[in-house]
C-alpha positions as CSV (number, residue, x, y, z in Angstrom):
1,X,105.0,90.2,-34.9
2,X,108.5,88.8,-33.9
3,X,112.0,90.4,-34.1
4,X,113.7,88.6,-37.4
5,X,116.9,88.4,-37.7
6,X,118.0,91.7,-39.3
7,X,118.5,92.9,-35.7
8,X,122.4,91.3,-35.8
9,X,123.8,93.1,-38.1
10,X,124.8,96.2,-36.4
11,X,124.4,94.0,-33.2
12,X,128.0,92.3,-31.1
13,X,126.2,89.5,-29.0
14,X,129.3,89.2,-27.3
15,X,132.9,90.0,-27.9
16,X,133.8,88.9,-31.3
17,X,130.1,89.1,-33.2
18,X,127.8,86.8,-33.2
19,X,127.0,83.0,-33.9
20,X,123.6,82.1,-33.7
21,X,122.1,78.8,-34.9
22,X,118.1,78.1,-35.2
23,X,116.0,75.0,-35.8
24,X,113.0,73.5,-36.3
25,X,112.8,70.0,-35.5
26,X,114.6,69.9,-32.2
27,X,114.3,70.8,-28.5
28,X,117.0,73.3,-27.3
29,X,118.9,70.5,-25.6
30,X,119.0,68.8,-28.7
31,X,120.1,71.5,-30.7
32,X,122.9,72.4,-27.7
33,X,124.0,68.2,-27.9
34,X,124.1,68.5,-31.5
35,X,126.1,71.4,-31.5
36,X,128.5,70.0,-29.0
37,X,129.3,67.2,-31.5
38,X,130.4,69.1,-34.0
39,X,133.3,71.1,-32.4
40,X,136.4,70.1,-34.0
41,X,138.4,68.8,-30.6
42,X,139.7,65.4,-29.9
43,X,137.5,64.5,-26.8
44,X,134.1,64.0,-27.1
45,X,132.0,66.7,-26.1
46,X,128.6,66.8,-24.6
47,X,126.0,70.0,-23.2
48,X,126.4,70.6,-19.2
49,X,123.1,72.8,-18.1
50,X,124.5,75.7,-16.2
51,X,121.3,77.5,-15.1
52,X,119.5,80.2,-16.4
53,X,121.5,83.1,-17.9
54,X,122.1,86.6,-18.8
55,X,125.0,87.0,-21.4
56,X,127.0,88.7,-19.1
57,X,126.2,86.4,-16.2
58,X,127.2,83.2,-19.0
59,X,130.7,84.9,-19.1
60,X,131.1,85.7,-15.9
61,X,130.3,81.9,-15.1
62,X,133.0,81.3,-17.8
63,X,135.4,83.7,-16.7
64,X,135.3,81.6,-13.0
65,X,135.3,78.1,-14.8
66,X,138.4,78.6,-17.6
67,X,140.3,81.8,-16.4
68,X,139.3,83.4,-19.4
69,X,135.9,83.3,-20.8
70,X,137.7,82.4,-24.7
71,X,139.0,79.6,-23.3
72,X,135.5,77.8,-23.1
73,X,132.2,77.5,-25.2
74,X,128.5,78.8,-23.5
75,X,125.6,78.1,-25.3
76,X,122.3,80.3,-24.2
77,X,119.3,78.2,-25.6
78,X,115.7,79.6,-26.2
79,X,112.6,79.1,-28.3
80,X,110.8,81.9,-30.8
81,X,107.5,80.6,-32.2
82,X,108.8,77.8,-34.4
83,X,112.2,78.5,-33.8
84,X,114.8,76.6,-31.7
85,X,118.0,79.1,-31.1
86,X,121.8,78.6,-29.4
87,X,123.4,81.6,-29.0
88,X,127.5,81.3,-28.3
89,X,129.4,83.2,-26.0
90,X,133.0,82.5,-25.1
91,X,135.8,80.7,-27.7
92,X,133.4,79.5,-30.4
93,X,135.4,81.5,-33.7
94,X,136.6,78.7,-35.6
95,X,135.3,75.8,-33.2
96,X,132.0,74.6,-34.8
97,X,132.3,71.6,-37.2
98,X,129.5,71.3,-40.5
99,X,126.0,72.1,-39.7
100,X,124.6,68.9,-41.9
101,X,124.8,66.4,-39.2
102,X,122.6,69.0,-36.8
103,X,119.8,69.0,-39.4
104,X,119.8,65.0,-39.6
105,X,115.8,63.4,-39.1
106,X,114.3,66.4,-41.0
107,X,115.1,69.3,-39.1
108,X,116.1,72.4,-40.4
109,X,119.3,74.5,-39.5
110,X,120.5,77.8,-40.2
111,X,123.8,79.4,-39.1
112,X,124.2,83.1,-38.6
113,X,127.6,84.1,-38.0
114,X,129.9,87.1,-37.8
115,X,133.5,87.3,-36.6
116,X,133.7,90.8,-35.8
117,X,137.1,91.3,-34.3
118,X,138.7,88.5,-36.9
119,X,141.3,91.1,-38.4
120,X,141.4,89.2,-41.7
121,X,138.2,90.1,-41.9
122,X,135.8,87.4,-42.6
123,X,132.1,88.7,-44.0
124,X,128.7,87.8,-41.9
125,X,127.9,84.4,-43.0
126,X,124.9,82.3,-43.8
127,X,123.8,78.8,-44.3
128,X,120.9,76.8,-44.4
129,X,120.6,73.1,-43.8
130,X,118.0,70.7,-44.4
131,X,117.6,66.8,-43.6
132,X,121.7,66.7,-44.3
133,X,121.4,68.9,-47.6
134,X,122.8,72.3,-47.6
135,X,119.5,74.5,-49.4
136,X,121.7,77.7,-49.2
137,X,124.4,79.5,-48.1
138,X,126.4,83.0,-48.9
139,X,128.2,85.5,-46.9
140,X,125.9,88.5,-46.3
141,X,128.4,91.3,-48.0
142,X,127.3,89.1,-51.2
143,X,131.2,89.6,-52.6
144,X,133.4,87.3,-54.1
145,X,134.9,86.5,-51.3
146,X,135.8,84.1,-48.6
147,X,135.2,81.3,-51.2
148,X,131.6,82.2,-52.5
149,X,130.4,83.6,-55.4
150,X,126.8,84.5,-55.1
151,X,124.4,81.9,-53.5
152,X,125.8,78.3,-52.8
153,X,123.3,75.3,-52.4
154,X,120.1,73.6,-53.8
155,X,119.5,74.4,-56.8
156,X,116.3,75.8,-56.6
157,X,116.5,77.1,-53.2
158,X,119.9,78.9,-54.2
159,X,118.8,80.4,-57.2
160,X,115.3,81.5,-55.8
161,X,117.5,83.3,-53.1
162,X,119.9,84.8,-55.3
163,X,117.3,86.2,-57.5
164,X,115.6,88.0,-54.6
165,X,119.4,89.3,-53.5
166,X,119.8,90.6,-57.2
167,X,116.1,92.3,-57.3
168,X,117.4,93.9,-54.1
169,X,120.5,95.7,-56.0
170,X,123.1,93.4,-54.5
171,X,125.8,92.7,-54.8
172,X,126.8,96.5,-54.4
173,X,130.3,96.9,-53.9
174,X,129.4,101.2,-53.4
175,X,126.8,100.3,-50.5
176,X,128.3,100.3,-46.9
177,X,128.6,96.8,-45.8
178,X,126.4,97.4,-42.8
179,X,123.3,98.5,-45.0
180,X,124.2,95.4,-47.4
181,X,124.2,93.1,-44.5
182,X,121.0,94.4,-42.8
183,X,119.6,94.0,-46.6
184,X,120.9,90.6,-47.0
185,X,119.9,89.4,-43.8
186,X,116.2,90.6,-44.4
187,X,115.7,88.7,-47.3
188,X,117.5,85.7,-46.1
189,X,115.0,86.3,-43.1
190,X,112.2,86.6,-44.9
191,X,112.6,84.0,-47.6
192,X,113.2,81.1,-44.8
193,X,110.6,83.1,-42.3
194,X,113.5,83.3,-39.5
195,X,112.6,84.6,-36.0
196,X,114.9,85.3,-33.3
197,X,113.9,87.3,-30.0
198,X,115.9,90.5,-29.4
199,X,114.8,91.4,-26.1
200,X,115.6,87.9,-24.3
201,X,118.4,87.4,-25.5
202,X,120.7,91.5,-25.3
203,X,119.2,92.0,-21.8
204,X,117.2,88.7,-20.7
205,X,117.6,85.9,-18.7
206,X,118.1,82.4,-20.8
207,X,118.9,78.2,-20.1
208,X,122.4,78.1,-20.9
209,X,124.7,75.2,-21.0
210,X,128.7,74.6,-21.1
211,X,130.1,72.7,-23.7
212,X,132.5,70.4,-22.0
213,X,134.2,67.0,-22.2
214,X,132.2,63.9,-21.8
């Protein structure tokens, strides 16, 4: 029995929500160098092993290193059965390039992000990436908005998906957004078989690395 996902979506990882990206296919360092080439800077940027951390102790780390823990990008990295998983901590709203390069050589990727404090505000989102082909993505309020309407993808895998979203009532623009996200990310969950471990990463001790400049 593992945790799922549906866990984030009352859940603030760290300040500002969540971003969590899992994989099958690659080794957490992988995942964490991948990752690091996607942030949209102009140097070259490459996964520096920190240690293992707590989230607290990542920012704290951060805090020391930058001045300010938003001025940098932490990365705690962890496996869950089949399941590779970066967690972010620190500056990463807005950072993170494409996901399609990460899921290059047959791996599979899937992004799980929430801006919490954005004031604009930006719904939960999702995405799932195989081989370089996005299979599906939506945001989890499952409104028009942001750019999506319904499920975005393959078209198989995105109609499958939005069929089980529909079966499940949604959109629903009368339900509170927090029981339409815990819906949406349930069957999101279940439909791609997503595990993520609560307990190691709100209160355990993780590898973490520090995206800097190569």
């Amino acid at each position: 029995m593992t945790d799922g996902t549906t866990w984030l979506a009352p859940q603030s990882i760290a300040f500002g929500g969540y971003h969590v990206v899992l994989a099958r296919g690659l080794s957490p360092q992988e995942l964490a160098e991948r990752l690091a080439a996607t942030l949209q800077y102009d140097a070259e940027h490459v996964a520096v092993p920190v240690g293992e951390h707590t989230g607290d102790s990542l920012l704290e780390l951060m805090d020391n290193t930058y001045g300010d823990p938003l001025d940098g990008i932490g990365l705690r990295l962890g496996r869950d059965g089949d399941w590779t998983y970066a967690v972010a901590y620190g500056g990463w709203p807005g950072e993170f390039g494409p996901l399609a390069p990460v899921s290059l050589d047959g791996a599979h990727v899937c992004l799980l992000e929430y801006e919490e404090e954005n004031g604009k505000p930006v719904p939960p989102q999702f995405e799932y990436f195989h081989d370089g082909r996005l299979l599906s993505a939506c945001n989890l309020h499952l409104d028009a908005s942001w750019g999506y309407q319904g499920v975005d993808g393959d078209p198989v895998t995105a109609v499958r998906l939005q069929q089980l979203l529909t079966a499940a009532g949604l959109p629903d623009p009368e339900r509170n957004e927090g029981e339409v996200h815990r819906t949406a990310l349930g069957i999101v969950e279940k439909f791609f078989r997503l595990s993520l471990p609560k307990g190691p990463i709100v209160s355990g001790t993780l590898p973490a690395v520090l995206l800097e400049p190569a």
